[in-house]
DSSP file (Angstrom, degrees, kcal/mol; ACC not computed):
  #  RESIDUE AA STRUCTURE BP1 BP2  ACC     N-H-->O    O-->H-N    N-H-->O    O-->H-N    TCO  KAPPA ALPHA  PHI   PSI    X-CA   Y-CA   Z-CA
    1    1 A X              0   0    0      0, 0.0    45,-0.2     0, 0.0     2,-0.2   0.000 360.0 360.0 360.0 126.7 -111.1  198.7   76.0
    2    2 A X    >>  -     0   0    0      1,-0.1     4,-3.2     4,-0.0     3,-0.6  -0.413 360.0-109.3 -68.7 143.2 -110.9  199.9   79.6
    3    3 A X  H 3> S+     0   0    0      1,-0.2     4,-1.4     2,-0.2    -1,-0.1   0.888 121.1  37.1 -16.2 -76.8 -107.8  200.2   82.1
    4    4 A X  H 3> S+     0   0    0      1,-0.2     4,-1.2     2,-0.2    -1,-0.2   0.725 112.7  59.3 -69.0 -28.8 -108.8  197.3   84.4
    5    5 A X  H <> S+     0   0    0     -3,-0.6     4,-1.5     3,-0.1    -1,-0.2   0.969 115.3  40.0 -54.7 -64.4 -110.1  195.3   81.2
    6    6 A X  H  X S+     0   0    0     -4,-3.2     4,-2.3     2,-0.2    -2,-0.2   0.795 111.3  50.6 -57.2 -43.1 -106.5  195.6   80.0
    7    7 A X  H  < S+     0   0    0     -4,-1.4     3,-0.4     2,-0.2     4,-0.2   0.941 106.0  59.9 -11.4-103.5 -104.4  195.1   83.3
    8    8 A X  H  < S+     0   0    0     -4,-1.2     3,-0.2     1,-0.2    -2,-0.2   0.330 110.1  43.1 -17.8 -50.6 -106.4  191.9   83.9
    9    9 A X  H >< S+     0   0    0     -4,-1.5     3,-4.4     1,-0.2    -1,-0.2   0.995 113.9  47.5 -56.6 -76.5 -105.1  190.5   80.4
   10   10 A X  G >< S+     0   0    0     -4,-2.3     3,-0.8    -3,-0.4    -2,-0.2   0.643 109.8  54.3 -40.6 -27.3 -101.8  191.5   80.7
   11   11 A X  G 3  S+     0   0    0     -3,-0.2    -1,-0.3    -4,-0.2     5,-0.2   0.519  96.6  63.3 -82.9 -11.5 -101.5  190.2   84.0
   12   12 A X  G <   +     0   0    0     -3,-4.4     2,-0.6    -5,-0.2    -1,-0.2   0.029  67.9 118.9-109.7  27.9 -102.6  186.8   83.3
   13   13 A X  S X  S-     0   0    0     -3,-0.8     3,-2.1    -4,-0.1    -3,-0.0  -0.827  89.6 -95.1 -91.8 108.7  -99.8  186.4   81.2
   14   14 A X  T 3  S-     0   0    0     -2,-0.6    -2,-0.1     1,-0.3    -1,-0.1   0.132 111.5  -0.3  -8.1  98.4  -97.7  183.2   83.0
   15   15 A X  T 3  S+     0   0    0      1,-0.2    17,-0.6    -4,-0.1    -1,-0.3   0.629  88.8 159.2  80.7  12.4  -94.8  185.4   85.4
   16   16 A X    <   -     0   0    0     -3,-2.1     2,-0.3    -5,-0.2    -1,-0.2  -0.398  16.1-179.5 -76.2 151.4  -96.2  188.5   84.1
   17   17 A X        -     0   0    0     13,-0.1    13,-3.8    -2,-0.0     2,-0.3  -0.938  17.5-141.9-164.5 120.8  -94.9  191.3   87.1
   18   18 A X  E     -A   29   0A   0     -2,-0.3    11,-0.2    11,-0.2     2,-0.1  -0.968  23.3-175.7-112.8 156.9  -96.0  195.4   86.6
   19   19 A X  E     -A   28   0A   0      9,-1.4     9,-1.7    -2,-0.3     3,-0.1  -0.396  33.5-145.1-134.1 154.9  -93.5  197.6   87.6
   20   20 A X        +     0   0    0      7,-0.2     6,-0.1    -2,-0.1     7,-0.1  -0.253  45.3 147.5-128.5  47.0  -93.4  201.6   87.9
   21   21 A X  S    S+     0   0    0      1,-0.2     3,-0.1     7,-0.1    -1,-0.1   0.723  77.4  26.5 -48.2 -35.9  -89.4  201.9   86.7
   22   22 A X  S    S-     0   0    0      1,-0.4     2,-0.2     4,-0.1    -1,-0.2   0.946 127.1 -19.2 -99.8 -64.8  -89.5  205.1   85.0
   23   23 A X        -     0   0    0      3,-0.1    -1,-0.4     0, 0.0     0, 0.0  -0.803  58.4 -95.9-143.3 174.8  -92.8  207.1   86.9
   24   24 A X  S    S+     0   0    0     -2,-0.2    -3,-0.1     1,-0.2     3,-0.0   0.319 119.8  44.7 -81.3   7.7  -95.7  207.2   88.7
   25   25 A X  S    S+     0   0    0     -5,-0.1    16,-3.0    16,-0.1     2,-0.3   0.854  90.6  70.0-105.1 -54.0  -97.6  207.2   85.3
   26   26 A X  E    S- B   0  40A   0     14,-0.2     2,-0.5    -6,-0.1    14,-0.2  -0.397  71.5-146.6 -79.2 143.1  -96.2  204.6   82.6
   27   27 A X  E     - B   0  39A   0     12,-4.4    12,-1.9    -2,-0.3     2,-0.5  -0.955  15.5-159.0-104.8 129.8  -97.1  200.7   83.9
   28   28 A X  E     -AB  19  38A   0     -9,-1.7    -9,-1.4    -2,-0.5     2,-0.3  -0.982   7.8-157.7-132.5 116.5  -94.6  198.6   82.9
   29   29 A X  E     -A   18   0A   0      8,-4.9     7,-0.6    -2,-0.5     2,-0.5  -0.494  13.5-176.4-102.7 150.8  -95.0  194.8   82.5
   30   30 A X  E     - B   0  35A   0    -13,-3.8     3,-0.4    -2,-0.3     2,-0.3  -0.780  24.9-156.8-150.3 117.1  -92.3  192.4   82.5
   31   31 A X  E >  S- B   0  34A   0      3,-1.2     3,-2.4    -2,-0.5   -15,-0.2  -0.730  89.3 -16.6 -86.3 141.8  -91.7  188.9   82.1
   32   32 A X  T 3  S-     0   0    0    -17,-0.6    -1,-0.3    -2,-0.3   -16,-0.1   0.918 132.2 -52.8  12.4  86.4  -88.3  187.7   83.9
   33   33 A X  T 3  S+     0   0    0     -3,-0.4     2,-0.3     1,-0.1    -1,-0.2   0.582 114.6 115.1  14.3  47.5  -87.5  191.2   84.0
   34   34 A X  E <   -B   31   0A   0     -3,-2.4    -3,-1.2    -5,-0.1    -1,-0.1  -0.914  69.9-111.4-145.4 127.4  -87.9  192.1   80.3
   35   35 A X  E     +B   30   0A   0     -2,-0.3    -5,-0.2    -5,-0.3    68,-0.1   0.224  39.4 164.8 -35.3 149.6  -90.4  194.5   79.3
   36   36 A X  E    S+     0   0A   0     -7,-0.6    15,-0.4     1,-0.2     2,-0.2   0.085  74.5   2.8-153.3 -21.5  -93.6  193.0   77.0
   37   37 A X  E     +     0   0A   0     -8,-0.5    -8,-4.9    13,-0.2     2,-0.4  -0.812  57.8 176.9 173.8 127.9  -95.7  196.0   77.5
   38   38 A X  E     +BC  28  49A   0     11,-0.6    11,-1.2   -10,-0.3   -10,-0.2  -0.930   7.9 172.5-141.1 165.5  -96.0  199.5   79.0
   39   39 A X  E     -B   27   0A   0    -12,-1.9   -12,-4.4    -2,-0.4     2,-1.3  -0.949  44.1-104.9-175.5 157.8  -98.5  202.2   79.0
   40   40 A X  E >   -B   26   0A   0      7,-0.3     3,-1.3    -2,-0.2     7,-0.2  -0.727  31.3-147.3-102.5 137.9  -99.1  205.3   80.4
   41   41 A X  T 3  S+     0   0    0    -16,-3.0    -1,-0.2    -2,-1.3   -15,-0.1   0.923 101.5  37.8 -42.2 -52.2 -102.3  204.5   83.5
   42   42 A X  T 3  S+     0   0    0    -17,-0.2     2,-0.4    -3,-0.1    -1,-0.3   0.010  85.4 127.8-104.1  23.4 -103.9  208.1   83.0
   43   43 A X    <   -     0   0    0     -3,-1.3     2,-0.5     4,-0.1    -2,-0.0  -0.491  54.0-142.0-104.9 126.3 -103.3  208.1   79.2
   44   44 A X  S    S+     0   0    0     -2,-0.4     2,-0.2    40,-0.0    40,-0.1  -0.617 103.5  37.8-147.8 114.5 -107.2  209.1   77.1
   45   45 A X  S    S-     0   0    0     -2,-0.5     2,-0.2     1,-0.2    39,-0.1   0.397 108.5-129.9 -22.9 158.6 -106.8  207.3   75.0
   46   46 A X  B     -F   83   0B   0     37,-0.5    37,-0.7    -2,-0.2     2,-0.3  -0.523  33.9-176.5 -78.6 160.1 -105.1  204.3   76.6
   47   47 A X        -     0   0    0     -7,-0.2    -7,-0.3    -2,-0.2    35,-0.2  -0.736   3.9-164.9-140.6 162.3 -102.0  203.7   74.3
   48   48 A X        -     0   0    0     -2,-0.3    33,-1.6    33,-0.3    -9,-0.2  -0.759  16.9-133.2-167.8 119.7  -99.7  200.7   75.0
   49   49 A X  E     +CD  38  80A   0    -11,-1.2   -11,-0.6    31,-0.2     2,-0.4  -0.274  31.4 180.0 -52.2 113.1  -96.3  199.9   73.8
   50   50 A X  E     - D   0  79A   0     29,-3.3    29,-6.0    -2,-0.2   -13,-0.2  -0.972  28.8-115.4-123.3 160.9  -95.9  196.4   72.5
   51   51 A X  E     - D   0  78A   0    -15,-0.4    27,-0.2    -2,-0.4     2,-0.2  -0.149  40.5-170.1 -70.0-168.8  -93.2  194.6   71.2
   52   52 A X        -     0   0    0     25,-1.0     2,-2.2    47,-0.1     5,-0.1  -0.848  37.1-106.3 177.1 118.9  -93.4  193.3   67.4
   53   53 A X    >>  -     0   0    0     -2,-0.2     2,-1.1     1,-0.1     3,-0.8  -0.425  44.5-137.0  -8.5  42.6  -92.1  191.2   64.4
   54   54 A X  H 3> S+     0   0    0     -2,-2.2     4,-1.4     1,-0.3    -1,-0.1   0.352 107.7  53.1   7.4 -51.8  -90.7  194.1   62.4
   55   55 A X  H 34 S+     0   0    0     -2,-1.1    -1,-0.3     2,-0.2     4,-0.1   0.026 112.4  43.1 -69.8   1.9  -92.1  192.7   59.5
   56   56 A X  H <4 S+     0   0    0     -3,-0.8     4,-0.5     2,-0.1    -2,-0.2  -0.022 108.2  67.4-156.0 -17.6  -95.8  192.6   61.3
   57   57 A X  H  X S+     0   0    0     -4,-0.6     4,-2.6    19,-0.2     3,-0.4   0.935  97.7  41.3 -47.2 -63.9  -95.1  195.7   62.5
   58   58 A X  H >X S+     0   0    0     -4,-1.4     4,-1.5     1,-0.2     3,-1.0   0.982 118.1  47.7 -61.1 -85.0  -95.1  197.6   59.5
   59   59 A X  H 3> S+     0   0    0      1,-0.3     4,-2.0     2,-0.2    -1,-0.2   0.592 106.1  54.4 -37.3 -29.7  -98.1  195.8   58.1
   60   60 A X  H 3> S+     0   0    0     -4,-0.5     4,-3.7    -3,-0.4    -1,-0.3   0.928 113.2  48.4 -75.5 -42.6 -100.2  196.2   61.5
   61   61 A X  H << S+     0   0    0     -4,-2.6    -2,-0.2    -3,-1.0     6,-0.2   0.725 110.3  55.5 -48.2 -32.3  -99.1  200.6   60.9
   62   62 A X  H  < S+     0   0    0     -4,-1.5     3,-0.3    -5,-0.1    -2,-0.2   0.951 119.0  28.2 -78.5 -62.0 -100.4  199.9   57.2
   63   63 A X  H  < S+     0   0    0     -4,-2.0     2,-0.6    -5,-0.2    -2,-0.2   0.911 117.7  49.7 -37.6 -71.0 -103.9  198.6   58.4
   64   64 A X    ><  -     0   0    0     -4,-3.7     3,-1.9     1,-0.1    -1,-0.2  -0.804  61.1-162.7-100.3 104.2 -104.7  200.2   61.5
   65   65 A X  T 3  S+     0   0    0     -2,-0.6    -1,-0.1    -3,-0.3    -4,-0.1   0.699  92.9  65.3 -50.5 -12.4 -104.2  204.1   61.2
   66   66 A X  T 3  S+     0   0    0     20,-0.1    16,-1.9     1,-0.1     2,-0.4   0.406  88.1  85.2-104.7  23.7 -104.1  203.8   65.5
   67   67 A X  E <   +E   81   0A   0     -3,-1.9    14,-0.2    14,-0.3     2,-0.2  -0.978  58.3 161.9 -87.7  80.9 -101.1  202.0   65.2
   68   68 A X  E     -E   80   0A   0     12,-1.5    12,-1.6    -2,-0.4     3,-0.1  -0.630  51.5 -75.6-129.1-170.1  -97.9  203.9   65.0
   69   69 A X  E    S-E   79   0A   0     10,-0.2    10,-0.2    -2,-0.2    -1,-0.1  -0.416  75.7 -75.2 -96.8-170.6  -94.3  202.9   65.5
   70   70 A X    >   -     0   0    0      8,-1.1     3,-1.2     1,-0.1     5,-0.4  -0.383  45.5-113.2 -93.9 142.9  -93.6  202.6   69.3
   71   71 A X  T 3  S-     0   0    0      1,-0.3    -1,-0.1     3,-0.1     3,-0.1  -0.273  91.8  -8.5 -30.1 103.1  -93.3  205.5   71.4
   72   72 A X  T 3  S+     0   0    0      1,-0.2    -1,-0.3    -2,-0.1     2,-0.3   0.821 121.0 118.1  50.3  24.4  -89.6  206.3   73.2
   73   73 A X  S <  S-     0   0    0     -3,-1.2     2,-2.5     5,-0.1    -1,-0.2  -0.741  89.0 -93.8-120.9 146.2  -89.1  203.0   71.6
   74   74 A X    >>  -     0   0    0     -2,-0.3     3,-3.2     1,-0.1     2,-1.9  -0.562  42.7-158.8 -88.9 109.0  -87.0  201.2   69.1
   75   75 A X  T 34 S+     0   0    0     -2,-2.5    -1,-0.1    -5,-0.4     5,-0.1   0.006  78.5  68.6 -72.2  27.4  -89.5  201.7   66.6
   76   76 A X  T 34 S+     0   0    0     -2,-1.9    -1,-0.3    -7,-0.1   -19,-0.2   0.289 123.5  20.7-121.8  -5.8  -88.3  198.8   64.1
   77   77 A X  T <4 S+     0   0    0     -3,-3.2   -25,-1.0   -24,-0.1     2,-0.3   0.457 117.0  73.4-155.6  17.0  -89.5  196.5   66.8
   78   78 A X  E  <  -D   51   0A   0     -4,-0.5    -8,-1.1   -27,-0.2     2,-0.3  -0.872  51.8-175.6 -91.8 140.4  -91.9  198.6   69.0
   79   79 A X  E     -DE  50  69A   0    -29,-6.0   -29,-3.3    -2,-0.3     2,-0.5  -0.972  14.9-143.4-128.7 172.8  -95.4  199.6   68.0
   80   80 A X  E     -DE  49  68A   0    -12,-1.6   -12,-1.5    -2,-0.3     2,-1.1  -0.911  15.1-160.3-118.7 103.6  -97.8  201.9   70.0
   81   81 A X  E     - E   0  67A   0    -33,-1.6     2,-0.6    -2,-0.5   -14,-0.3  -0.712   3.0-148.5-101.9 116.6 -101.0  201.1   69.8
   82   82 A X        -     0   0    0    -16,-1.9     2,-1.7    -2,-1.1     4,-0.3  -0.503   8.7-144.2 -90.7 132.1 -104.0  203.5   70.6
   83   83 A X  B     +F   46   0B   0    -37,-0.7   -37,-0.5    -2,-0.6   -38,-0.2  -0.317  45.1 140.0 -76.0  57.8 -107.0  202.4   72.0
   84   84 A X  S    S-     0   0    0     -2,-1.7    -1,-0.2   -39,-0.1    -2,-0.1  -0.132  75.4-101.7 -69.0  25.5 -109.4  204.4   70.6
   85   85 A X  S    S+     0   0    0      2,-0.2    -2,-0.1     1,-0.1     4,-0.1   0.269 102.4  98.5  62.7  -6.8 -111.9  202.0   70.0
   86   86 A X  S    S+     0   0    0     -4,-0.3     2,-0.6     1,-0.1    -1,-0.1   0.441  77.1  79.8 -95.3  -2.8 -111.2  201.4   66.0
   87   87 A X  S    S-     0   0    0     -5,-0.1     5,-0.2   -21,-0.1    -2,-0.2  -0.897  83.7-137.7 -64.9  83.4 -109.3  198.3   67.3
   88   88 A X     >  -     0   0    0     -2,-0.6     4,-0.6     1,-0.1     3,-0.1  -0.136  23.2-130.1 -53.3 161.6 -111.5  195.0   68.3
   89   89 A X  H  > S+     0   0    0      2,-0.2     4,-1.1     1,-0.1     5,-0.5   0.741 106.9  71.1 -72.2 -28.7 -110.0  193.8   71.6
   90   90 A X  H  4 S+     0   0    0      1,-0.2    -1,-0.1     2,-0.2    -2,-0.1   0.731 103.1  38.9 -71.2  -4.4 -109.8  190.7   70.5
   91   91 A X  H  > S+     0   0    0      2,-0.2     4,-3.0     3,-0.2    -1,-0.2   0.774 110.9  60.9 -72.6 -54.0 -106.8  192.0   68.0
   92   92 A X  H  X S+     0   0    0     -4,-0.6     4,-0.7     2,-0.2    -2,-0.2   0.666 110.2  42.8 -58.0 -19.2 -105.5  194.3   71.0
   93   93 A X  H  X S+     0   0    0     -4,-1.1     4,-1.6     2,-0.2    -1,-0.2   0.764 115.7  51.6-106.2 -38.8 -105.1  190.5   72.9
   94   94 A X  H >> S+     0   0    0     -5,-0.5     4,-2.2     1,-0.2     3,-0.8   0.986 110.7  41.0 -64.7 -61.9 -103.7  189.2   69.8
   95   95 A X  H 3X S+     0   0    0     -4,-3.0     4,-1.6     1,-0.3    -1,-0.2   0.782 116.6  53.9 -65.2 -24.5 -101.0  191.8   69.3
   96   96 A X  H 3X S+     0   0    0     -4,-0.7     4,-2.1     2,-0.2     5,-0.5   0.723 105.1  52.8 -71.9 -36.5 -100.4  191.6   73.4
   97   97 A X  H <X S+     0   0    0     -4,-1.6     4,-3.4    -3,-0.8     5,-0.2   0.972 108.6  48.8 -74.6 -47.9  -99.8  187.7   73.2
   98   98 A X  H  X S+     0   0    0     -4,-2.2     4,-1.3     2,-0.2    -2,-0.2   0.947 111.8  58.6 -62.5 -32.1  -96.8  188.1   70.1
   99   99 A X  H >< S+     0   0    0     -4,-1.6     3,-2.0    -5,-0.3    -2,-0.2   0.911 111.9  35.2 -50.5 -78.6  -95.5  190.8   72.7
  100  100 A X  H 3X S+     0   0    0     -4,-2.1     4,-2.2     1,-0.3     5,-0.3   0.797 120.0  42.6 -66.0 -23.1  -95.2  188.4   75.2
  101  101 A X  H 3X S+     0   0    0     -4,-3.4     4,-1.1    -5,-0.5    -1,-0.3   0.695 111.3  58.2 -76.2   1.7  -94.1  185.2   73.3
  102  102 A X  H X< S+     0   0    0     -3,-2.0     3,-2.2    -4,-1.3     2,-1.6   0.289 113.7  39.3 -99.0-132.6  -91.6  187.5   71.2
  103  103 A X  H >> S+     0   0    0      1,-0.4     3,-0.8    -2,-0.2     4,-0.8   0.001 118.1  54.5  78.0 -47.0  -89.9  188.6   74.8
  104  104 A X  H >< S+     0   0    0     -4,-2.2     3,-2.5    -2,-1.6    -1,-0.4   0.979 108.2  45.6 -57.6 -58.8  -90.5  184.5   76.2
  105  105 A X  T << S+     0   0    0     -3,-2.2    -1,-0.2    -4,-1.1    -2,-0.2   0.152 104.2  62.9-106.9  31.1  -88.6  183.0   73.4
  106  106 A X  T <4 S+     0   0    0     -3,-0.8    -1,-0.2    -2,-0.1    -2,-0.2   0.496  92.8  83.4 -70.6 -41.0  -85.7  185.6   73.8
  107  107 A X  S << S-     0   0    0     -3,-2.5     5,-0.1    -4,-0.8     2,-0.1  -0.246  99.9 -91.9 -79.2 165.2  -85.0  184.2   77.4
  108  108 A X    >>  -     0   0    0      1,-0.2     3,-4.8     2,-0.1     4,-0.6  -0.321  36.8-114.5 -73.8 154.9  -83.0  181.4   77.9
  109  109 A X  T 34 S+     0   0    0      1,-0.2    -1,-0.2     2,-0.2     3,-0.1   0.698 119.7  55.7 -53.8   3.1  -85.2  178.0   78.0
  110  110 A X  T 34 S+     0   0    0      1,-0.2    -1,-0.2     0, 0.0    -2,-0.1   0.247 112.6  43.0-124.3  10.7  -84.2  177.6   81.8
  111  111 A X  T <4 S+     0   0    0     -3,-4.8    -1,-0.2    -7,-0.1    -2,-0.2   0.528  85.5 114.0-106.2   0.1  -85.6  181.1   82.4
  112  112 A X  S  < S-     0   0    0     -4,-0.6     2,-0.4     1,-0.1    -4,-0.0   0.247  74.3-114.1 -76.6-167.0  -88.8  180.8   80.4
  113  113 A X        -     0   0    0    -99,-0.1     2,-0.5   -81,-0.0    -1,-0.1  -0.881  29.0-117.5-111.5 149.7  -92.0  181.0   82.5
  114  114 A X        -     0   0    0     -2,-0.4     2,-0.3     0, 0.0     3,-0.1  -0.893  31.1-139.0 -83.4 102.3  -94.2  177.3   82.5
  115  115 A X        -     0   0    0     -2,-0.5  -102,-0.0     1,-0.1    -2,-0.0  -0.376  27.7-102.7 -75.2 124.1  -97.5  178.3   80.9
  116  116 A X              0   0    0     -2,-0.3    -1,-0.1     1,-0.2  -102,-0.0   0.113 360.0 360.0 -28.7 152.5 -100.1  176.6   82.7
  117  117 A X              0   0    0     -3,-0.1    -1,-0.2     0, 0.0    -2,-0.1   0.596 360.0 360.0-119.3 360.0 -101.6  173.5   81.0
């Protein structure tokens, strides 16, 4: 999966906002200002930090050996996943969707974003 391939998903997540809080490097996505997904732009491999299930964490680390636990992260409910091609996208989208609905259904219901219908 390419940069711009990836972006484009991540961005078309309902309120989805990137940010460059830390440097000019890591992209940082944030729904009502709480992080869902970061990665570093220039990174080859791409890697990107998602959130996680703890419990779906561990299992996704068991499976996929480009999986490990997340990066400068708390790594019981971060994973880092590198895009190295041994990863379908459509899995990469999957794990990118719990990101953001784990991070949605944290805020309060009168912050959540209205997913399009």
């Amino acid at each position: 999966m390419n940069f711009e391939t990836l972006r484009s998903y991540l961005l078309s997540k309902p309120a989805a906002v990137e940010t460059f809080p830390f440097d000019e490097e890591t992209l940082v996505l944030k729904v009502c200002g709480k992080m869902f997904a970061l990665l570093n732009i220039h990174g080859d491999p791409l890697r990107i930090n998602l959130k996680c299930d703890p419990d779906k964490a561990e299992v996704l680390r068991e499976l996929f050996p480009a999986i490990i636990p997340g990066y400068h992260m708390n790594k019981r409910h971060w994973n880092t996943v590198i895009l190295d091609g041994s990863i379908a996208d459509d899995e990469i989208f999957s794990m990118i969707d719990d990101s953001y609905d784990l991070v949605v259904q944290g805020l309060p219901k009168s912050k959540r974003p209205v997913s399009p219908s």
